[in-house]
C-alpha positions as CSV (number, residue, x, y, z in Angstrom):
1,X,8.2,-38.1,8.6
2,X,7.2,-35.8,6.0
3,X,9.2,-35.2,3.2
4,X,8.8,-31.9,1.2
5,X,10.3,-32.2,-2.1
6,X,8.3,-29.9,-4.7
7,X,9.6,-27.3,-6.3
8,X,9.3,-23.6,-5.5
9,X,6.2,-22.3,-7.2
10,X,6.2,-20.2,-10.0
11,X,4.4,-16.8,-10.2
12,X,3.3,-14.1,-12.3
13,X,4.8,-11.0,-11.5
14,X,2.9,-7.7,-12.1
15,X,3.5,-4.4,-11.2
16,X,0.5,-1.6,-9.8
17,X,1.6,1.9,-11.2
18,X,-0.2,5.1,-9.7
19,X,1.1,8.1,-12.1
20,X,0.1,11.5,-12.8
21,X,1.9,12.5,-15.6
22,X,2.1,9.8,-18.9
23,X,5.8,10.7,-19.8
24,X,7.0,9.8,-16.8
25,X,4.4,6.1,-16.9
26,X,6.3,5.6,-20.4
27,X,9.7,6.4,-19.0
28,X,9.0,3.8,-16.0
29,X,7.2,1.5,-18.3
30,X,10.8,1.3,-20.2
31,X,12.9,0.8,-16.7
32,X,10.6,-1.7,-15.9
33,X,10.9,-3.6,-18.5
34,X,15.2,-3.0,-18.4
35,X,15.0,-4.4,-15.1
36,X,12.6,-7.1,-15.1
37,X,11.7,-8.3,-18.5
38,X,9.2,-7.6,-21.0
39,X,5.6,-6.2,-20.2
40,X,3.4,-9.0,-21.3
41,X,0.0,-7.8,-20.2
42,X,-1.2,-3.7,-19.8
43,X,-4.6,-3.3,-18.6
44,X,-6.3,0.3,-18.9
45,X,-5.3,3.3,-16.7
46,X,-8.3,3.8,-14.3
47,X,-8.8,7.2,-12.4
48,X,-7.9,6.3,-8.9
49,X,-10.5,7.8,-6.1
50,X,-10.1,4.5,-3.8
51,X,-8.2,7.2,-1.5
52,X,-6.6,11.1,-1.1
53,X,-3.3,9.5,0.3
54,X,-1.2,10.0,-2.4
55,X,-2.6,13.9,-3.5
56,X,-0.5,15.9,-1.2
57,X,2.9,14.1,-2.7
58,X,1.9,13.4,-6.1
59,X,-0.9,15.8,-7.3
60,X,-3.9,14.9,-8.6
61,X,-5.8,13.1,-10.9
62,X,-4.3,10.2,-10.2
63,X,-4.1,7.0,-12.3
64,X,-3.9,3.2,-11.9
65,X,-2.5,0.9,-14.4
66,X,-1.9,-3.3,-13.9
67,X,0.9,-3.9,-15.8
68,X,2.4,-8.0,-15.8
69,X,5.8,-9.0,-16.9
70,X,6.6,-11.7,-19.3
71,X,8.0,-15.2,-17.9
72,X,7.0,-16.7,-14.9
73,X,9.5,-15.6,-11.1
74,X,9.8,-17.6,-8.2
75,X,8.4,-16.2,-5.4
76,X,11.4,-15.7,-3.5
77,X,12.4,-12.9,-5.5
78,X,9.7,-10.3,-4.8
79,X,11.7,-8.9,-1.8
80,X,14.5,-7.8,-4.4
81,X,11.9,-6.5,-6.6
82,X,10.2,-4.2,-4.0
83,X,14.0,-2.8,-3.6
84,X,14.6,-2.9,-7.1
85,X,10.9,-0.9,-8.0
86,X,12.2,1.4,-4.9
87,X,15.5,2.7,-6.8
88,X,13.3,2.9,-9.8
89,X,11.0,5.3,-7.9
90,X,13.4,6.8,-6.4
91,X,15.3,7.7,-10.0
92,X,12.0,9.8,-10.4
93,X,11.0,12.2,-7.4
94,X,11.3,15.7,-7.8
95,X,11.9,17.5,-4.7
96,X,11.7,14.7,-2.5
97,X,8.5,13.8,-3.7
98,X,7.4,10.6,-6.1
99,X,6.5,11.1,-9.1
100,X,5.4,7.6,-9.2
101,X,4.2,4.5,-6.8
102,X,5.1,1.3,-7.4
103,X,3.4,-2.2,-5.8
104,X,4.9,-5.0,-7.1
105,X,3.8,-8.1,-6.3
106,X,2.7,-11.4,-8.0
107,X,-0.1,-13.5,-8.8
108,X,-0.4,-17.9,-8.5
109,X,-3.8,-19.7,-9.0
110,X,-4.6,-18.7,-5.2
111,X,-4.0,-15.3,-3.8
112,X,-2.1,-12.4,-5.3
113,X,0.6,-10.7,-2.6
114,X,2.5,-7.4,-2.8
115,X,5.8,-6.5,-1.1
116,X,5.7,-3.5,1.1
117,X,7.8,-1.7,3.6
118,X,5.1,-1.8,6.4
119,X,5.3,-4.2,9.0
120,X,1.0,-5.2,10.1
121,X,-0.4,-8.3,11.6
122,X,-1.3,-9.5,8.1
123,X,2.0,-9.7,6.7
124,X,4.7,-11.8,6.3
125,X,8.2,-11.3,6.5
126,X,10.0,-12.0,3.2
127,X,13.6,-10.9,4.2
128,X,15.8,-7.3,3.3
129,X,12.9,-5.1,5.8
130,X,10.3,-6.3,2.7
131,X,6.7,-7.8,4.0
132,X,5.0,-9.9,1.9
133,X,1.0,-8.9,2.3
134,X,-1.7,-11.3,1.4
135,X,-4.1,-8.8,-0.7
136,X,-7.1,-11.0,-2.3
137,X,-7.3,-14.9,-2.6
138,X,-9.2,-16.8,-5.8
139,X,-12.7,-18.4,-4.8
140,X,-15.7,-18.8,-6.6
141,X,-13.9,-17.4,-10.0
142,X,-12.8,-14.0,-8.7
143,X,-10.4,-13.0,-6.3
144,X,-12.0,-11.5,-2.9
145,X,-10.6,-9.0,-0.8
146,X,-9.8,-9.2,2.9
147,X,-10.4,-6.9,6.0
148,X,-7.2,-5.0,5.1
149,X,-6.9,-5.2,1.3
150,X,-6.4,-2.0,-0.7
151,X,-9.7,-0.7,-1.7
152,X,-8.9,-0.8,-5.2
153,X,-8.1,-4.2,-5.3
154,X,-11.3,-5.8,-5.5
155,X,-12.9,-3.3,-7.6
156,X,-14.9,-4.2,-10.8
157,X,-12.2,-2.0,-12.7
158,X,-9.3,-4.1,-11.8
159,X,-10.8,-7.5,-11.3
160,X,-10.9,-8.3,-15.0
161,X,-8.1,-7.7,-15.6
162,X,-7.0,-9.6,-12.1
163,X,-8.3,-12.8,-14.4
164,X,-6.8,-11.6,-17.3
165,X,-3.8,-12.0,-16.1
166,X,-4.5,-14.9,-14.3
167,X,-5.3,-16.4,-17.4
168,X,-1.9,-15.2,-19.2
169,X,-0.1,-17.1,-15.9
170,X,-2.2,-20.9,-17.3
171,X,-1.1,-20.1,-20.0
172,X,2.5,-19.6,-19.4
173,X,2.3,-22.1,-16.8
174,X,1.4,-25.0,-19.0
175,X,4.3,-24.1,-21.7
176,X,6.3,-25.1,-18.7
177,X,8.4,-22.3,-18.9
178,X,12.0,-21.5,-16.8
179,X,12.1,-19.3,-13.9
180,X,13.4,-15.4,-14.3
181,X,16.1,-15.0,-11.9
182,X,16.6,-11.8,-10.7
């Protein structure tokens, strides 16, 4: 018999932000970092045109930014977090529509994985009506996308700063540093 006695893996946790309006990013940025910890990476805001989904809720242009959050999470939080991003988003729609979208998720060596609402064959079940979906894996020193990864994902825009952070998670990985419980 198999015995399985490693520890739970420890992830980066980052946060996707789609925003129209920057006083409203800063004011997130801030309850972001009240409820999680501190933002230890910011990549650049890129004009998002991966899809028209969002325009009729939130307006348009619309930006991206990859934010990551200091200390290293176990991964059996991310189903709070989704809630816990939710309430945030939530605290800022006007008239029933967001202001702000929020895809939290984290990164490992291997595969970076969002929480969402949506049930699909690629998910996973996580717990609390959260799905854990499997976005882009790590081979030949970038992550790749899959069939059903968001377009953006793979793009050149965000995959530097994929490895970026990737790089900020060694890092913190080989300082050996506690898990953030939520």
């Amino acid at each position: 018999m198999i015995q399985y006695d490693q520890p739970m893996p420890l992830v980066q946790l980052f946060c996707l932000v789609l925003y129209k309006d920057k006083n409203i990013l800063l004011q997130v940025k801030k309850k972001l970092e009240e409820t999680f910890s501190s933002i230890c990476f910011e990549g650049n805001s890129h004009l998002f045109t991966a899809t028209t989904y969002y325009h009729k809720e939130m307006g348009e242009p619309l930006y991206r930014l990859l934010i990551g959050f200091n200390g290293l999470y176990e991964t059996r939080i991310l189903a709070k977090a989704k809630l816990l991003c939710n309430q945030i988003e939530s605290s800022f729609c006007s008239q029933e529509n967001r202001q702000i979208n929020l895809d939290i998720g984290y990164l490992d060596f291997f595969k970076i994985i969002l929480a969402s609402f949506k049930y699909r064959s690629n998910k996973l079940y996580l717990g609390n009506a959260i799905w854990g979906d499997w976005q882009l894996y790590f081979h030949e020193g970038k992550y790749q996308p899959f069939a059903w990864s968001f377009p953006d994902m793979p793009l050149p825009t965000l995959q530097q700063e994929w490895l970026d952070l990737r790089a900020l998670f060694k890092t913190q990985t080989k300082q050996n540093k506690n898990a953030i419980i939520l």
